[in-house]
C-alpha positions in Angstrom: 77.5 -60.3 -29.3 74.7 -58.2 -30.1 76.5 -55.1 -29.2 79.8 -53.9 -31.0 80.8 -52.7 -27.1 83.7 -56.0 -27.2 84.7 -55.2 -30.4 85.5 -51.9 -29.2 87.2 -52.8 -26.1 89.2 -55.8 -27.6 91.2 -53.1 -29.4 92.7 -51.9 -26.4 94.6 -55.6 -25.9 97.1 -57.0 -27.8 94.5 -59.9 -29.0 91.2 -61.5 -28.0 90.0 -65.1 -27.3 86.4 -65.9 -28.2 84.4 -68.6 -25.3 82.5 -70.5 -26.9 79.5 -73.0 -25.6 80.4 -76.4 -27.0 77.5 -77.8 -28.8 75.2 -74.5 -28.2 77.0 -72.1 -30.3 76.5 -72.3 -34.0 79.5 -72.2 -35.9 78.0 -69.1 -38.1 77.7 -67.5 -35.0 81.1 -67.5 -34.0 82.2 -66.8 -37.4 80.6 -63.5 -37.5 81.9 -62.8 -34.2 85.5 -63.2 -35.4 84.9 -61.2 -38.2 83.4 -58.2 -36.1 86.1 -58.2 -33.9 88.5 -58.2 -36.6 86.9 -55.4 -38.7 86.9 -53.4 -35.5 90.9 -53.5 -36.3 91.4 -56.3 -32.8 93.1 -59.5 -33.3 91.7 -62.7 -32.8 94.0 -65.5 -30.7 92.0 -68.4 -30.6 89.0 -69.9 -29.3 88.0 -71.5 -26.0 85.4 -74.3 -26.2 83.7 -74.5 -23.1 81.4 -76.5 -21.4 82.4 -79.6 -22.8 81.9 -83.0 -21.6 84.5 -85.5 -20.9 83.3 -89.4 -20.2 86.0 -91.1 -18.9 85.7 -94.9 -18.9 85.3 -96.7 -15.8 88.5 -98.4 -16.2 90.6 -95.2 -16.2 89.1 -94.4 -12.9 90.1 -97.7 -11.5 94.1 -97.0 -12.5 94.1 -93.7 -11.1 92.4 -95.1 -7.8 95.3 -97.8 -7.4 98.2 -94.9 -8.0 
């Protein structure tokens, strides 16, 4: 968010959601994010953490192969 272009746009909906990297974005980041979106007078509905990885045990995959 080096730009205030989403800031500006977000506006224009009724609220925003924020993506963010699991485990690549720093929390400060997304902090400031939040806060520039808000200050542009845009609401902020939650957050999205993507990219994050699941490991399932081996045993879970063996019940869901039987069903």
């Amino acid at each position: 968010m080096t730009s205030s272009e989403a800031a500006t746009i977000a506006v224009d909906f009724d609220a925003a959601m924020l993506v963010v990297a699991c485990e690549q974005t720093k929390w400060e980041v997304v902090q400031m994010v939040q806060e520039k979106i808000e200050k542009a007078g845009a609401n902020v509905l939650g957050v999205v953490l993507n990219k994050r990885r699941f490991y399932i045990p081996d045993s879970i995959y063996r019940r869901l192969a039987k069903r």
